[in-house]
C-alpha positions in Angstrom: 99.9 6.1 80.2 96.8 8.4 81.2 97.6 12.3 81.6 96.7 11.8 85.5 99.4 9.2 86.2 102.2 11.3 84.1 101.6 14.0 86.3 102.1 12.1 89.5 105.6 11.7 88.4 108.6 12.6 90.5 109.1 16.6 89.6 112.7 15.5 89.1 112.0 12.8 86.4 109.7 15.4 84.5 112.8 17.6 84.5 115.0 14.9 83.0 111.9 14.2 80.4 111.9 17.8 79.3 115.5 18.4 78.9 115.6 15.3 76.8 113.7 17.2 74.3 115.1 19.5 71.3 112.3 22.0 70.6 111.6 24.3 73.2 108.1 24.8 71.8 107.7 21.2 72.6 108.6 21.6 76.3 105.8 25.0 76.2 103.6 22.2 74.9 103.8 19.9 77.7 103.0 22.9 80.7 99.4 22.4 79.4 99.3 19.4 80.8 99.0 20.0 84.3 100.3 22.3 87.1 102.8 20.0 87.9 103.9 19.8 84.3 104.1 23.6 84.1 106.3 23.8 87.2 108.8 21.4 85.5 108.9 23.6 82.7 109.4 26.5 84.7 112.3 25.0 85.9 113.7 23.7 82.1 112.9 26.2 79.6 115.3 28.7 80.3 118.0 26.5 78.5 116.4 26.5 75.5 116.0 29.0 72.9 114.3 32.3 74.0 110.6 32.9 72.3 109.7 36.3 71.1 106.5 37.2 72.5 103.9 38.6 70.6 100.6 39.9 71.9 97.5 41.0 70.8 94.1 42.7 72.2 92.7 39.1 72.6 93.9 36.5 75.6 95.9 34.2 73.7 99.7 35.3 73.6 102.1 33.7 71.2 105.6 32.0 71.4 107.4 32.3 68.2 110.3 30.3 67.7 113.3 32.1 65.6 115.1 28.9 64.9 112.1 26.7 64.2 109.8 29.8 62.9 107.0 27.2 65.0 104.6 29.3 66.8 102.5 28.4 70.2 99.8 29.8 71.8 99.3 30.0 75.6 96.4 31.7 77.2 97.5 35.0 79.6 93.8 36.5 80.1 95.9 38.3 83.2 97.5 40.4 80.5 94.1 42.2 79.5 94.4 45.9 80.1 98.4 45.7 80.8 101.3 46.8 79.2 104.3 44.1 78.6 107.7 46.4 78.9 110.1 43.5 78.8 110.8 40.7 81.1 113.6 39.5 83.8 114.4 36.3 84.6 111.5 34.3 82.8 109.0 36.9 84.3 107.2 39.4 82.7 106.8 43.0 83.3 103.4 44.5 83.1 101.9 47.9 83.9 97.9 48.0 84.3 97.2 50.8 81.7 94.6 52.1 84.3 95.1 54.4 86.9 97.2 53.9 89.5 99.2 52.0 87.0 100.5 49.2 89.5 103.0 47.2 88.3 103.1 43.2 88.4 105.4 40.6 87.3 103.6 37.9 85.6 105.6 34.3 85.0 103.3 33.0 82.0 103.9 29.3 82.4 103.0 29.0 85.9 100.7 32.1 85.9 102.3 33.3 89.6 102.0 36.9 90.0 103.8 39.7 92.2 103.1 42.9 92.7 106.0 46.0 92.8 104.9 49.5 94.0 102.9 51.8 91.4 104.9 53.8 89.0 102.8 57.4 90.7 105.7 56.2 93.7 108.0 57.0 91.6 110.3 60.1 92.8 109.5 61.9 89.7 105.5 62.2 90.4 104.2 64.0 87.7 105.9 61.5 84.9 102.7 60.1 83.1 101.7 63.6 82.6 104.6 64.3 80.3 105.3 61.0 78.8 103.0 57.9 77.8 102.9 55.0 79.6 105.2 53.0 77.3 108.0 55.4 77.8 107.8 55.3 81.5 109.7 51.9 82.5 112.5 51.3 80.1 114.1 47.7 81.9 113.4 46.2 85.1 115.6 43.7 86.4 115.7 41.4 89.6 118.4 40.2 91.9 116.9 36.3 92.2 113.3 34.4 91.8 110.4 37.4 92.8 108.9 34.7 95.2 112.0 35.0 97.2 111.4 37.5 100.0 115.5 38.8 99.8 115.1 39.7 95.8 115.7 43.4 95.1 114.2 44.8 92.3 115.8 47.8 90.1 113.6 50.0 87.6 115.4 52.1 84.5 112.5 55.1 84.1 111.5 58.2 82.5 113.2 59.9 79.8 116.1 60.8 81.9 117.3 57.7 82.5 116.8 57.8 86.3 117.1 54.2 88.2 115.4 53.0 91.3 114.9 50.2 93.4 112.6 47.9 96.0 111.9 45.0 97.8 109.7 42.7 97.4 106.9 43.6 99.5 107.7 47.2 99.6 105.0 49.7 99.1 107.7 52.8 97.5 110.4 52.8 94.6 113.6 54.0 96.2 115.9 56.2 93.9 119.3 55.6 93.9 120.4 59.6 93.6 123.6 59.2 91.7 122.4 57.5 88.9 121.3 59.3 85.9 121.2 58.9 82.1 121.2 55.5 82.3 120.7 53.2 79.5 120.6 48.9 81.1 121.6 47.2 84.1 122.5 44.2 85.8 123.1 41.9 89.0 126.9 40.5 88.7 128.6 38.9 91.3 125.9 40.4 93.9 126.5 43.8 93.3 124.6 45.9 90.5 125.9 47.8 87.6 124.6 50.1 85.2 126.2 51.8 82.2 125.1 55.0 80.1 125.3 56.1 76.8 128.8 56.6 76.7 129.1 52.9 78.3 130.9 54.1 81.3 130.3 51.9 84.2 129.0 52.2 87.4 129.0 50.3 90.5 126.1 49.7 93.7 125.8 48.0 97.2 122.3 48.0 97.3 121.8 45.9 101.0 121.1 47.1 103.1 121.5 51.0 101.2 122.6 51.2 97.8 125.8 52.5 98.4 128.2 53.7 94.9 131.3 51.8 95.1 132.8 53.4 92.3 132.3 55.0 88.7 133.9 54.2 85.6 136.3 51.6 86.5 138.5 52.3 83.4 139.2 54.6 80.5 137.6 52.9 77.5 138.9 55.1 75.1 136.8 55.3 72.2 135.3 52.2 72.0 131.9 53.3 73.3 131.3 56.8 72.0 129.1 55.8 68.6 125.8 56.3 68.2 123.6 53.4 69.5 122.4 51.0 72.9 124.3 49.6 75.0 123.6 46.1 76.7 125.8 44.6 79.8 125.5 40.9 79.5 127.1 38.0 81.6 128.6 35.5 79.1 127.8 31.5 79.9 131.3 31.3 81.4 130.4 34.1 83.9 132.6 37.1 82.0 131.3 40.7 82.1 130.5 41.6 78.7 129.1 44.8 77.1 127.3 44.9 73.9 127.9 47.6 71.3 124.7 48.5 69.2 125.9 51.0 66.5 122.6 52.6 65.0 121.3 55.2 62.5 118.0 56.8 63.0 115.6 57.9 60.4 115.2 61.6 60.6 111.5 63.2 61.1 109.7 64.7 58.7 110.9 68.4 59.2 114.8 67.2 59.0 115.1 67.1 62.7 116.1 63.9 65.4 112.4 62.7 66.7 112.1 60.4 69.7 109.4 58.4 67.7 111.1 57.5 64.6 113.2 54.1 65.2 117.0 53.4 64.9 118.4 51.1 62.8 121.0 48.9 63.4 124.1 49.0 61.2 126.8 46.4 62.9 127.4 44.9 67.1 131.1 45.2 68.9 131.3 42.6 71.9 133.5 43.9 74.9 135.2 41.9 77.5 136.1 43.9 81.1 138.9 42.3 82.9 138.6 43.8 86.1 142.0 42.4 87.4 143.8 43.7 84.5 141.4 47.0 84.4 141.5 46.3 80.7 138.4 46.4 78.0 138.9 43.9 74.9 136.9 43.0 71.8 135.3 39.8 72.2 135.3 37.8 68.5 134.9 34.5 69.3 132.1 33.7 71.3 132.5 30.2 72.0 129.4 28.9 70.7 127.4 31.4 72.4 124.5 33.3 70.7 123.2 36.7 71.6 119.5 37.8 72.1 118.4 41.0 72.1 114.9 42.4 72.6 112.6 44.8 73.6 112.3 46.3 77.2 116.2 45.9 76.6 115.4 42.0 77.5 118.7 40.3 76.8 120.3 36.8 77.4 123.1 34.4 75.9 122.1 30.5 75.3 124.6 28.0 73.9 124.5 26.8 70.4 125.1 23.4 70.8 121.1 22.3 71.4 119.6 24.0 68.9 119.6 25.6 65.3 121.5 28.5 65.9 124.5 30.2 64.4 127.1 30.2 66.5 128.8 33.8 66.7 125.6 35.4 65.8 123.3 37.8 67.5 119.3 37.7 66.9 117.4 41.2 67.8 114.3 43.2 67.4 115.0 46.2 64.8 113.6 49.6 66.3 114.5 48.3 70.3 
């Protein structure tokens, strides 16, 4: 069968084709087919294994695949003069490293582009003057698909931690005032939460005005207070779940703690919240769930039963 006639195929029977497959490098493989082909994906790849993206100053981007070790190249030329700070939702997040800095999301495998307000509307206006441009946007997350008109969008920036938020369309970041020294987010259950480094939690309303519905839902002892990240995650079976990143960091030169140097990771606690029961527990089993953990604070879960994972296990980026 010719490629021209394959791609005149029912978008719903190229689905079932693709999910047929084991390798998710394969199913990247078959979006250079056509456009059609690379909508399909679009729609399939998230259930596969995540790829770790790796870059360079040239247009072709690579998808390396941890359980396979396979790499594939696909061609982002809108990349060139960008930043990549993480991704949400299969999109990536890029800053133009030029003045005014606008930032774009960028899905790679159908190329679709959308553009949030420029990081100078940020409430904090003089920011790039203190920090580089890679410290400015530490995770960005989004409420549903960008091309949906109802998706909110909420940034993590500058070195305080602060968070804000917009529409799509809008031409201004909105802060949301109450939040500070924040380390990730998320979207659960419609509402967003946010935790900071001593993993107490905090609850928004954001439509139509973020509105705090409370803070620190619980006492969580001293299950949170070690040195490290902390991650909120929503497990396959829809559980609220924060990760526990315990971390050393190498010490500068003169004996002293320097942003620069890199942590590194010395062991992960899993935590369940039962908000019925207001309880926190350890989570050990995981149900044949595996953990990714990357940079930008880029997280997800994916099942284990597809593809060569350990069960149980979590995969991360040392130093993010």
């Amino acid at each position: 069968m010719e490629i021209a006639s394959l791609s005149n195929l029912p978008q719903e029977l190229l689905e079932f084709i693709l999910e047929k497959l084991e390798n998710g490098t394969d199913v990247i493989r078959c979006g250079l087919l056509s456009v059609s082909w690379r909508i399909a994906v679009n729609e399939v790849y998230h259930k596969f294994i995540p790829s770790m993206l790796i870059t360079s100053n040239e247009d072709t981007t690579c998808l390396f695949n941890v359980s396979t070790e396979e790499q594939s190249n696909i061609l982002l030329q809108d990349i060139n003069g960008r930043y990549i700070c993480g991704s949400t939702n299969k999109w990536l997040v890029t800053i133009d490293s030029a003045s005014p800095h606008r930032i774009r999301l960028l899905n790679p495998l159908t190329r679709t582009q959308v553009d949030l307000p420029c990081i100078t509307t940020f409430e904090f206006p003089h920011l790039l003057n203190l920090y580089p441009i890679t410290w400015t946007i530490k995770r960005v997350i989004t409420s549903a698909s960008p091309l949906d008109l109802d998706c909110l969008v909420v940034a993590i920036y500058g070195i305080e931690g602060k968070v804000a938020f917009c529409r799509i369309g809008d031409g201004t970041w909105s802060d949301i005032e109450s939040a500070r020294g924040i380390v990730d987010i998320m979207f659960y259950k419609g509402q967003l939460y946010a935790t900071d480094s001593f993993g107490d939690i905090q609850c928004w309303q954001l439509d139509p005005n973020p509105v705090k519905l409370w803070s620190r839902i619980m006492d969580h002892g001293d299950k949170f207070y070690e040195s490290g990240q902390k991650y909120l995650m929503e497990s396959l079976s829809g559980d609220f779940w924060v990760v526990h990143r315990n971390c050393d960091w190498e010490d500068s030169e003169n004996g002293g703690y320097d942003l620069s140097h890199k942590s590194l990771t010395t062991s992960f606690k899993v935590f369940k919240l039962d908000m019925c029961a207001k309880e926190w527990s350890e989570v050990e089993n995981w149900d044949g769930q595996a953990l990714f953990l990357g940079g930008g604070n880029s997280s997800t879960i994916v099942s284990t039963s597809r593809a060569l994972l350990r069960s149980n296990s979590i995969y991360f980026v040392e130093g993010y």
